[in-house]
C-alpha positions in Angstrom: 0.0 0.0 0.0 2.8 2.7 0.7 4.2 2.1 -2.9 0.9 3.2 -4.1 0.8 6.1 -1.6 4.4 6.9 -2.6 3.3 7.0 -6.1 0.3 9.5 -5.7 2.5 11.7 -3.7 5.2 11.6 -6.3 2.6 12.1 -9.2 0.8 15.5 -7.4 4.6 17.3 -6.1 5.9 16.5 -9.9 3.3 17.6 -11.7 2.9 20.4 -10.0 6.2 21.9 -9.3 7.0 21.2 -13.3 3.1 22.9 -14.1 4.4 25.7 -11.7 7.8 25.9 -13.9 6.2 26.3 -17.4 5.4 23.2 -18.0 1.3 23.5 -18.3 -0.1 22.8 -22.1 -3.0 20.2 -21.8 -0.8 17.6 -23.7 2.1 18.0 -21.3 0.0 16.7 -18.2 -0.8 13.3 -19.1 3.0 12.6 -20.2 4.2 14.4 -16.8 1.8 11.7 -14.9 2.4 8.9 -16.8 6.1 8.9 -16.6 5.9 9.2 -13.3 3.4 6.6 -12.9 5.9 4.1 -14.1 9.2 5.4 -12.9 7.8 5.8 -9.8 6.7 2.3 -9.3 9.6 0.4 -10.9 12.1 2.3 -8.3 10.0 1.5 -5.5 9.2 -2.2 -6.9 13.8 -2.1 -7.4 13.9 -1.0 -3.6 11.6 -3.2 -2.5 13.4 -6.2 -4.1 16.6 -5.6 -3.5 18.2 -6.9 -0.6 19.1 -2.9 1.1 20.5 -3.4 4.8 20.6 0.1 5.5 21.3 -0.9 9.3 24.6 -2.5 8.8 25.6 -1.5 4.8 24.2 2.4 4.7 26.4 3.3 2.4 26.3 0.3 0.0 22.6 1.5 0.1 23.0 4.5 0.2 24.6 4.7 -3.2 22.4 2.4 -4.6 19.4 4.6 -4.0 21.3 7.4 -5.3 22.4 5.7 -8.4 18.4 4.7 -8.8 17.2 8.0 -8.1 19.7 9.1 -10.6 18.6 6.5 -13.3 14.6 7.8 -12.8 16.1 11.5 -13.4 17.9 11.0 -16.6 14.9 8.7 -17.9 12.2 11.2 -17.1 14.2 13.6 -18.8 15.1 12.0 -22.2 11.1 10.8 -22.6 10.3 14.4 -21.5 12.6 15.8 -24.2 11.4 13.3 -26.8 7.7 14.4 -25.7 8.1 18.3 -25.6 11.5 18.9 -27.0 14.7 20.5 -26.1 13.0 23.0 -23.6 14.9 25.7 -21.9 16.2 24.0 -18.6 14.4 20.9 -19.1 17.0 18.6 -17.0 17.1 20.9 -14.1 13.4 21.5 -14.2 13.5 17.1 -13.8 15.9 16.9 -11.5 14.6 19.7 -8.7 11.0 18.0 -9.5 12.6 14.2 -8.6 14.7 16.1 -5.7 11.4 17.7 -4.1 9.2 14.8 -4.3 12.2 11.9 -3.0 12.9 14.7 0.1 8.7 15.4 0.7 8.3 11.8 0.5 11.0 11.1 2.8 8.9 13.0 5.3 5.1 12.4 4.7 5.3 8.6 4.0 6.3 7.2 7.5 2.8 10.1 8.4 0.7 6.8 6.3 
């Protein structure tokens, strides 16, 4: 159930804070949910599956987590610029989006 609550939280701070940054044209917003639909749910799916001992290995898990969040933030971008095209800040539109939601999320989901 928390992937699914992770998911909606991702989907309403991404879509927002890249509507609040110019991206807005009806035929943006269903691209802007859908990728994060499925990127969302295949990181958390990876996480959940893979065998992360934060307790005794932080850092090994650490940087796996990093290096996932960082695979999510170059995907969303390169279907983004496919989608809309070579916009004006594009990657750091995506990766302040991915940064807000991962830290907001951090926070609200132990709150479900």
């Amino acid at each position: 159930m928390r992937i699914f609550i992770a998911c909606i939280l991702t989907v309403i701070v991404e879509t927002a804070f890249l509507m609040l940054t110019g991206l807005r044209k009806k035929e943006q917003i269903p691209i802007i949910v859908l990728v994060n639909v499925v990127s969302n749910l295949t990181l958390n799916l990876l996480m959940l599956f893979l065998p992360l001992n934060f307790a005794n290995y932080f850092w090994q898990a650490a940087v796996t987590v990093i290096v996932l969040e960082a695979t999510v933030i170059f995907s969303e971008y390169f279907v983004y610029r496919a989608a809309f095209g070579d916009l004006k800040r594009l990657f750091v539109k995506t990766m302040l989006a991915n940064i807000l939601s991962a830290v907001l999320c951090a926070f609200l989901l132990p709150l479900f």
